[in-house]
C-alpha positions as CSV (number, residue, x, y, z in Angstrom):
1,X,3.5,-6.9,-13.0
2,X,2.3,-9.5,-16.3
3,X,4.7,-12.0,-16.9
4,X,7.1,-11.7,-14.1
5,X,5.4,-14.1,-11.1
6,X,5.0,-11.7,-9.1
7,X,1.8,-10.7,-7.7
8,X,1.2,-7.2,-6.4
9,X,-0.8,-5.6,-3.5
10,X,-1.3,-2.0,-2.1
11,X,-1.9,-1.1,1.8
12,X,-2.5,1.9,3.2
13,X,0.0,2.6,6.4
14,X,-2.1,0.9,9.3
15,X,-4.0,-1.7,7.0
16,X,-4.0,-4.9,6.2
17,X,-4.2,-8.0,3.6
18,X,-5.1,-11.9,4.0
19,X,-3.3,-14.0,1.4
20,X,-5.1,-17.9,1.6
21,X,-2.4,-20.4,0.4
22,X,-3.9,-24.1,0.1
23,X,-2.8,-26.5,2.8
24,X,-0.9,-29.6,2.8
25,X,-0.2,-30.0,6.4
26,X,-1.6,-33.2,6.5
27,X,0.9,-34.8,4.1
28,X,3.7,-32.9,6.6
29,X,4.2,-29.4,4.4
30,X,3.7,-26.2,5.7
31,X,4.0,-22.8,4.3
32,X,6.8,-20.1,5.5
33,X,8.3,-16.8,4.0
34,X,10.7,-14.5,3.8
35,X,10.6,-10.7,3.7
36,X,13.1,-9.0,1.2
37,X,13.3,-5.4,2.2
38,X,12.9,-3.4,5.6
39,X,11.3,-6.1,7.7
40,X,10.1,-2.9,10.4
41,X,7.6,-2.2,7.5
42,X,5.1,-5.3,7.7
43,X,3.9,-7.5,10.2
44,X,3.0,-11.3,9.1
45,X,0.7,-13.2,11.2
46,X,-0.3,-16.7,10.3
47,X,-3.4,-19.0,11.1
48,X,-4.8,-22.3,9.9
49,X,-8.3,-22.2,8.4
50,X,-10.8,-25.4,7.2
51,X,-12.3,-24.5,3.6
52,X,-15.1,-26.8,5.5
53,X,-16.7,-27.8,8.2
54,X,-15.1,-30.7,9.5
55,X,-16.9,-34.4,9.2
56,X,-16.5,-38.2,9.0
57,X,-16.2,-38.3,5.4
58,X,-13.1,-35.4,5.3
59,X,-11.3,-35.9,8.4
60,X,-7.4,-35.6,8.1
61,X,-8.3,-32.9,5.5
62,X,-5.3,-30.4,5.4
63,X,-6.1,-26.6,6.8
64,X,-5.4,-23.8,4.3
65,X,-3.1,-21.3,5.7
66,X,-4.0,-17.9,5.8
67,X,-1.3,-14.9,6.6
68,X,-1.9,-11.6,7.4
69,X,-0.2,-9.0,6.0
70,X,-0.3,-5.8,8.3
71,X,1.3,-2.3,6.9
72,X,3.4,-0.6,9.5
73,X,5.0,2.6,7.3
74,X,5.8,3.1,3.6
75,X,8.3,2.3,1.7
76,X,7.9,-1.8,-0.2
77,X,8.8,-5.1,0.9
78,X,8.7,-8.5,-1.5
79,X,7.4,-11.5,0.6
80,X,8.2,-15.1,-0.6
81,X,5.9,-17.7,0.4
82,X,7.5,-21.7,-0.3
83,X,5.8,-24.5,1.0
84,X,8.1,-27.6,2.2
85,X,8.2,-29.9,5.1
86,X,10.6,-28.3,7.5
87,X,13.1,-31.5,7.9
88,X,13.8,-31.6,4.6
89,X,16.6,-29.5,4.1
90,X,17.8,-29.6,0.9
91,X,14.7,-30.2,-0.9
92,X,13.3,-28.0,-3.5
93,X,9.8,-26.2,-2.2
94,X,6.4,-27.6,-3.5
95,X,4.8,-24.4,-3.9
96,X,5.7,-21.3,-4.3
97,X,4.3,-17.4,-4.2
98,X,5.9,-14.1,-4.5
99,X,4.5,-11.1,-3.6
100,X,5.0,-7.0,-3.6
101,X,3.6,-4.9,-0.8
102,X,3.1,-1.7,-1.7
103,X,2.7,0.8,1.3
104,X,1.6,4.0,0.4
């Protein structure tokens, strides 16, 4: 969808996506979502990965944080990624990504 932010991806029922959102962990910010939509349609798993192998000169190097996005049945869900630090409340994400599943 050009122009609206919104970035789109397809699944087939029983597949799955990785989406790789740069880390900033180290600094205290970590990235969560919401699902808009059936929530029975996707399951989100979430793990932290190093871009590279970890040594003297880059340690204390945030992990990028990559979710998986598994299709359960079809139908469309819109996921909002924002990346804050979880204590503060009323603070305005850093980041943000939007995305459309498309199961079909």
């Amino acid at each position: 969808m050009a122009g609206t932010g919104i970035e789109e991806i397809v699944i087939q029922p029983g597949g799955s996506k990785t989406i790789k959102l740069k880390g900033l962990a180290s600094a205290g910010y970590e990235w969560n979502y919401t699902i808009e939509g059936n929530n029975d349609l996707v399951t989100i798993s979430k793990e932290f990965v190093l871009t590279e192998e970890l040594t003297q000169k880059n340690m204390g190097a945030s992990a990028d944080e990559v979710f998986t996005i598994k299709a359960n049945k079809k139908g469309s869900v819109v996921i909002y990624f924002f990346q804050k630090r979880g204590w503060e409340k009323d603070i305005a994400p850093v980041h943000e990504k939007t995305i459309r599943v498309i199961i079909e």
